[in-house]
Structures are given as structure tokens and as C-alpha cells.
C-alpha positions as CSV (number, residue, x, y, z in Angstrom):
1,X,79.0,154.4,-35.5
2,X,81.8,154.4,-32.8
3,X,83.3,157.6,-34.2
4,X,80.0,159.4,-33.6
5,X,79.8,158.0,-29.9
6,X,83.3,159.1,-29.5
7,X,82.2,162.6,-31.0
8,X,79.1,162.5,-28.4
9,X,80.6,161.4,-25.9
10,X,83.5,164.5,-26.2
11,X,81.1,167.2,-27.3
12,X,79.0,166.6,-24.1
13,X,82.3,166.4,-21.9
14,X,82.7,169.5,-22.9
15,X,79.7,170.7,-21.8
16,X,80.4,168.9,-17.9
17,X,83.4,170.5,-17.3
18,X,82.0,173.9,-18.3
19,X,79.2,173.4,-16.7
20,X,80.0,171.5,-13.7
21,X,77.7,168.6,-14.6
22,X,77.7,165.1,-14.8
23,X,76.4,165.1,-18.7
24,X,74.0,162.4,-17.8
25,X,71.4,164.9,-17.9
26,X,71.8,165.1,-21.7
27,X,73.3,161.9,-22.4
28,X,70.2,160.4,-20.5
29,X,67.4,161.9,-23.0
30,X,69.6,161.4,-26.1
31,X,69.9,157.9,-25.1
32,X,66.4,157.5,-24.8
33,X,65.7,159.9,-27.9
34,X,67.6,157.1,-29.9
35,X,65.5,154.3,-28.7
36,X,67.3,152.8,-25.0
37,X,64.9,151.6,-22.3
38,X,65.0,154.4,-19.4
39,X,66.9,152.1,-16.5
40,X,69.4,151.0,-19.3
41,X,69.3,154.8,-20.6
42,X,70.3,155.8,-16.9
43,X,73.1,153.1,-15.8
44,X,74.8,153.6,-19.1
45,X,74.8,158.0,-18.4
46,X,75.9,156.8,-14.6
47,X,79.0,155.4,-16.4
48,X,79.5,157.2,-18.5
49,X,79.5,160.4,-16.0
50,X,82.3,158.9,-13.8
51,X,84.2,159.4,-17.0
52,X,83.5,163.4,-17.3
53,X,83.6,164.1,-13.5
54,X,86.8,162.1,-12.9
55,X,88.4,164.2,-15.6
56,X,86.4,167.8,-15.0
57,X,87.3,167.5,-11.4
58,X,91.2,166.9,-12.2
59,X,91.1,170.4,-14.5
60,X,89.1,172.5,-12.0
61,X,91.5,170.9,-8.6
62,X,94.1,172.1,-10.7
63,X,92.7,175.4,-11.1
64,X,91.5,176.3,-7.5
65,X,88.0,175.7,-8.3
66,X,86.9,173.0,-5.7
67,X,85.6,173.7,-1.9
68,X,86.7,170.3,-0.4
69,X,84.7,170.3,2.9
70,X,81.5,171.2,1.2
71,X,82.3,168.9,-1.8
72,X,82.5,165.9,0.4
73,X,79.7,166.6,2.8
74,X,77.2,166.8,-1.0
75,X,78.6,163.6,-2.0
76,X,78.1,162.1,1.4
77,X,74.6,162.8,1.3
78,X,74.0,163.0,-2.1
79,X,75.3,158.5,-2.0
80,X,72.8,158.1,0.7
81,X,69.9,159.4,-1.3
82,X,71.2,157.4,-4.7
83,X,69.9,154.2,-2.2
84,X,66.2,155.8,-1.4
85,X,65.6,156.2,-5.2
86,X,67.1,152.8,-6.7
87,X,63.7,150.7,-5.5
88,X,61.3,153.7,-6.8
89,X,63.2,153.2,-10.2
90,X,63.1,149.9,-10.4
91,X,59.3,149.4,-9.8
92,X,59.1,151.9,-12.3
93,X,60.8,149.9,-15.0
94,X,58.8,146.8,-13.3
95,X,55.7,148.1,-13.9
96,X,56.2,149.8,-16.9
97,X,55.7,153.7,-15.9
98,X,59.2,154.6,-16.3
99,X,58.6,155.6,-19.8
100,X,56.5,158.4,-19.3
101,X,57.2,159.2,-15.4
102,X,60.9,159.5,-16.0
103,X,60.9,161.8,-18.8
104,X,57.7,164.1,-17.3
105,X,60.0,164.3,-13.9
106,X,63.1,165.7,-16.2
107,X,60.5,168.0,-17.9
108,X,59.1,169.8,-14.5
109,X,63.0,170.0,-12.9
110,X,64.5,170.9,-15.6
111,X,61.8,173.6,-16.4
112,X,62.4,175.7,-12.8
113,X,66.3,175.4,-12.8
114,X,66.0,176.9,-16.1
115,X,63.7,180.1,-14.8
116,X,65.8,180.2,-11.8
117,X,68.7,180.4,-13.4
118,X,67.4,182.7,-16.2
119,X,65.1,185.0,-14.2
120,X,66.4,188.8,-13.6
121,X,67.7,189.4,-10.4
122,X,68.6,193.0,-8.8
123,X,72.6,194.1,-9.5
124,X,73.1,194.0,-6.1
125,X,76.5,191.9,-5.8
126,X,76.0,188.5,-4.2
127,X,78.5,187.2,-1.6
128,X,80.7,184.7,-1.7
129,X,79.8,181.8,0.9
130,X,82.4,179.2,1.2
131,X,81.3,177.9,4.6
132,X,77.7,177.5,4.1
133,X,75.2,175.7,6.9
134,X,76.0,171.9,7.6
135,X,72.0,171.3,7.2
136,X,71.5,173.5,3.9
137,X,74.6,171.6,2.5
138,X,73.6,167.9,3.6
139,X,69.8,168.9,2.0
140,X,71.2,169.9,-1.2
141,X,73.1,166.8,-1.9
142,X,70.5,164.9,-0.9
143,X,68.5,166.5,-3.6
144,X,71.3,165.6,-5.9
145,X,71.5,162.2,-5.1
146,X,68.2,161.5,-5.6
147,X,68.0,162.8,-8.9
148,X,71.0,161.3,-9.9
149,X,69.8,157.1,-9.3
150,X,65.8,158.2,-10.4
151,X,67.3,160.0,-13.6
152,X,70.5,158.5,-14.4
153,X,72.6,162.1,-13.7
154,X,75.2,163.6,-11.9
155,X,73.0,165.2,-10.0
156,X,75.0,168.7,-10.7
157,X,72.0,169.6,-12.5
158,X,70.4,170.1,-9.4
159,X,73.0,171.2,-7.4
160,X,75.1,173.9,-9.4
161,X,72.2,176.1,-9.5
162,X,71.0,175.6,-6.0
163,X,74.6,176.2,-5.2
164,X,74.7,179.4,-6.9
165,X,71.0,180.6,-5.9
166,X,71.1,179.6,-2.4
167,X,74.4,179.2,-0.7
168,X,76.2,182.0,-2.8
169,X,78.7,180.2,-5.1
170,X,80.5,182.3,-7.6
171,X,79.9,179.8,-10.9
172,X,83.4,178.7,-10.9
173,X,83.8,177.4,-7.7
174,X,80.3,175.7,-7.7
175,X,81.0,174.2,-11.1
176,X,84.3,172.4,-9.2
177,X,83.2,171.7,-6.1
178,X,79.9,170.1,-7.4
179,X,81.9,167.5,-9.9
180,X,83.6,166.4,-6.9
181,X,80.4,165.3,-5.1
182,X,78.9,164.0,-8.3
183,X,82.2,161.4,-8.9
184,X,80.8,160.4,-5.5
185,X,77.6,160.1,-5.9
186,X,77.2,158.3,-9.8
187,X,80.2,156.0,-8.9
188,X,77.5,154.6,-6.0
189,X,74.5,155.2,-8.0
190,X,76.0,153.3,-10.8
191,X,77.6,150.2,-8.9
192,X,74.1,150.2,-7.2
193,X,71.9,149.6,-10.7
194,X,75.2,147.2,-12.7
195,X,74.8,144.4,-10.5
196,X,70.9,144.1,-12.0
197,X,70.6,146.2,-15.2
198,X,72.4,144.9,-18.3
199,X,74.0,147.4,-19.8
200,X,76.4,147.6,-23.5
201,X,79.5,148.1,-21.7
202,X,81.6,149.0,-25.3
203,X,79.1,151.8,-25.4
204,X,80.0,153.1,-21.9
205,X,83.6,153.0,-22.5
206,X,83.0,154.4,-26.2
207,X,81.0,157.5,-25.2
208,X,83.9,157.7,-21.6
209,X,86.6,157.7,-23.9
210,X,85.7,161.2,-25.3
211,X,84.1,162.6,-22.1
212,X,87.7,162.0,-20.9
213,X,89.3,165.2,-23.5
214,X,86.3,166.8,-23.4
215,X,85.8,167.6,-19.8
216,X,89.1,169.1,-19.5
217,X,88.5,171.5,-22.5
218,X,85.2,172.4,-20.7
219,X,86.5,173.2,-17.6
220,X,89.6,175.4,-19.5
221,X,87.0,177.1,-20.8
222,X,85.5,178.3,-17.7
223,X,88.2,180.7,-17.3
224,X,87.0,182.9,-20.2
225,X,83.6,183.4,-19.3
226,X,82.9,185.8,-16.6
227,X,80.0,183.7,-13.8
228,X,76.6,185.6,-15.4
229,X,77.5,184.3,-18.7
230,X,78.2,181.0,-17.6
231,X,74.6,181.1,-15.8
232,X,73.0,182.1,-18.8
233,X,74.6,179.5,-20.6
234,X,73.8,177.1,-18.5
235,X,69.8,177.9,-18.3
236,X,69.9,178.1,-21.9
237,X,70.6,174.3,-22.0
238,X,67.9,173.3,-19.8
239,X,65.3,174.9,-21.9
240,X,67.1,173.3,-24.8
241,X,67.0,169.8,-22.9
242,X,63.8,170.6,-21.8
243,X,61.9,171.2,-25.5
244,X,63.6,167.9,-26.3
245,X,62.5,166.1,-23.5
246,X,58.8,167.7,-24.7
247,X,59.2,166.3,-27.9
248,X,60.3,162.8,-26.7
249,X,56.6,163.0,-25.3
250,X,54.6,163.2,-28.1
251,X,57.0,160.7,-29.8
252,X,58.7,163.2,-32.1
253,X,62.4,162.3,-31.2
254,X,64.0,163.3,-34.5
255,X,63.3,167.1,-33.5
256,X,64.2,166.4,-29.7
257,X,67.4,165.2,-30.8
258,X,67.6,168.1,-33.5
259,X,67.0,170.5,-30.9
260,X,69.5,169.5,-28.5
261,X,72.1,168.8,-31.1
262,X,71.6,172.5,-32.5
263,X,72.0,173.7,-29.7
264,X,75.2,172.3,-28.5
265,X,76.7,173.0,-32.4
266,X,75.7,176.6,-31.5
267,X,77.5,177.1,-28.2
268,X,80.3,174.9,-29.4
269,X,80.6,177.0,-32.3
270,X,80.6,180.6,-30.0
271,X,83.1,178.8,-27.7
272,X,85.3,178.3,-30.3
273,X,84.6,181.8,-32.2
274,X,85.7,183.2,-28.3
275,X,89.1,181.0,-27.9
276,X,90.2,181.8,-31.7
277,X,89.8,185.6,-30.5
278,X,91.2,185.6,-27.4
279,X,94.5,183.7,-29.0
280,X,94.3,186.6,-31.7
281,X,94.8,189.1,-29.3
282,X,97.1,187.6,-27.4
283,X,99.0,187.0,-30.6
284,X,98.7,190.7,-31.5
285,X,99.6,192.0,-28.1
């Protein structure tokens, strides 16, 4: 069983360096999917995305791919939110709503950053803004923050695609720049829910230990895919995570977790296809 969290815990590592996410926002509905309360669900995906962003945001410093001044002011803002949302989680859990509020709030976010990100735009090319507005940045992590403690994510769900959308981010750069404000922002989120929510700590560590190699594989991977593709990719996933999440609903987890695990054999499976060409040609040339 620890081989398979290990497996898990490096497959969706993967998909947090590439994407520039936390992976709580899959680990948190596969946790669920396989039968974990929603609060313990969400601590353990806090953990475990300090795991992914500490190592996606080595690979992406190293590759340029980080806008410090923006990065910090996200996770500044993005840590005060984590402390609005803590209470409204906990008398969730308290009161026994968090069952069907949690998962209905992924379903409806998840669903618009997935047409957002899908939905045809004109060709005309979008600038590059690497100084964007104090306000629009401080708003934006705020948004991630608060997703992050109320869903148990990194909150670059939220943020990358907002990044992109509104401030102008070429997909690299807001891929790196957002898993620096999301180390901020779970490390507080999570340290805010351990000291009340027991959590399997082996578990944590388990699924950390193969975020750690697969975030740096992920955010390697970046550098192959030109920023549309990596968009597409991305909104793909959410309607992925989203049918799941539907399916969690009317208590048919088997297919959520079917769904999401297809999916992530399928772009794991065209990644590879891509790197094993790209080495042939290099080979040949």
C-alpha cells in the first residue's frame, strides 16, 4: 500500500511542477474519493503540498521561472486569507456540512477556471506584465489563500489562471512564481489546522516522499511545451477533477477516481511519448 502512495504521491508531483500547483487540488478529492473525512482530507494535501512546492519551486528558481516581488506580495496575502477561512472550515466539519459544501464549492471553481482557461480567445498576442498593480496582486492571493485553508490546496489552482488571464503571465513564469506563494501560503494554512486536526503523519510523509522527484520532473517538463499547450493542459485537468468531484456526489467514487486516474495515465503517457522523441532527435541530430 505504501508503494502505491509513493506512486501517487510522485505521479501528482509531477503534475505541480508542470502545472504550477500545489497538487492538493487532486490529492484533496482522491483523498476523499477513498473514504478520508474532508478537514483530515485537506491538512493531510496541506502537507503534503509543502512537499511539491518546496521542490517545484527549487526546479523553476533554477530555471528563471519565478517573479520574486510578485511571488511574495501573493503569499503575503494569500497567509492572511488561510486565517479568515480556518473557522468557516471548522464549523463546517462541526456541524457536519463539510461533506457536501466542500466538494459542491470545488465543483463550481473548478468548473469556471476550466472555461476560462479553455475558452477561445482572439490571436492577438498578450503582453507580458511582470510588474502588475499592488491591489490586483494583493486580491489575487487573497483568493488563493482562501481557497487554499477552505479546500485543502495550494491555492495555484486559483491563481495560475488568474495570473495568466488577468495580469498577463506567460505560463512559465506564472507556473514559478505562483509555487513560491503557495509554499507560503500551505506551510501557514497547514501549521494553522495540525495543532487541532489529527492527521496519519506516515501518510503525509509517504505521499511527500514522491512529490519530492516528481515536482522536479514536472517543472523540467515545462520547458517542452510551448504556454497554449500548457493552458490546454491544464483546463483539461480541471474538467477531469471536476467530473470526479461530480461523481463523488452521487456517491459513485470508483468512477471519480477512474476518471481522474485515466486521465493523469493519459497525459503521463503523451509526456513521456514527447521526452522519448525529443531525445530521439537529439540523438539523431
Amino acid at each position: 500500500m505504501e508503494l502505491l502512495y509513493i506512486i501517487l504521491g510522485f505521479t501528482i508531483g509531477i503534475l505541480s511542477g508542470y502545472f504550477g500547483i500545489g497538487g492538493g487540488f487532486i490529492l484533496t478529492p482522491v483523498l476523499m474519493l477513498i473514504g478520508y473525512a474532508p478537514v483530515v482530507a485537506i491538512t493531510t494535501s496541506l502537507l503534503y503540498a509543502i512537499g511539491s512546492s518546496i521542490s517545484g519551486v527549487w526546479a523553476h528558481f533554477k530555471m528563471n521561472n519565478v517573479v520574486w516581488k510578485t511571488a511574495l506580495l501573493l503569499g503575503i496575502s494569500g497567509v492572511a486569507a488561510t486565517q479568515f477561512a480556518k473557522p468557516f472550515v471548522l464549523w463546517l466539519d462541526k456541524n457536519g456540512y463539510d461533506v457536501t459544501v466542500i466538494p459542491i464549492l470545488y465543483a463550481v471553481i473548478i468548473g469556471y477556471f476550466a472555461y476560462s482557461l479553455l475558452k477561445k480567445t482572439n490571436k492577438a498576442k498578450a503582453v507580458k506584465i511582470e510588474k502588475p498593480g499592488l491591489f490586483m496582486t494583493l486580491i489575487i492571493g487573497f483568493i488563493g489563500g482562501l481557497m487554499s485553508a477552505t479546500l485543502g490546496v495550494g491555492g495555484g489552482f486559483v491563481m495560475v489562471p488568474l495570473m495568466i488571464s488577468i495580469m498577463k503571465f506567460e505560463s512559465r513564469k506564472a507556473v514559478g512564481t505562483s509555487l513560491v506563494s503557495v509554499l507560503m501560503i500551505v506551510t501557514a494554512g497547514f501549521i494553522s489546522y495540525a495543532v487541532t486536526i489529527e492527521i496519519d503523519y506516515i501518510l503525509g510523509l509517504i505521499l511527500v516522499a514522491g512529490a519530492l522527484f516528481g515536482s522536479q520532473v514536472g517543472a523540467k517538463l515545462t520547458s517542452f511545451y510551448s504556454n497554449d499547450q500548457i493552458k490546454k493542459y491544464f483546463g483539461l485537468l480541471y474538467i477531469t477533477t471536476l467530473v470526479s468531484i461530480l461523481f463523488e456526489l452521487f456517491n459513485l467514487d470508483i468512477a471519480g477516481i477512474s476518471v481522474l486516474g485515466l486521465y493523469m495515465i493519459v497525459l503521463l503517457g503523451k509526456f513521456t511519448k514527447d521526452l522519448l522523441q525529443r531525445r530521439h532527435k537529439e540523438s539523431v541530430s
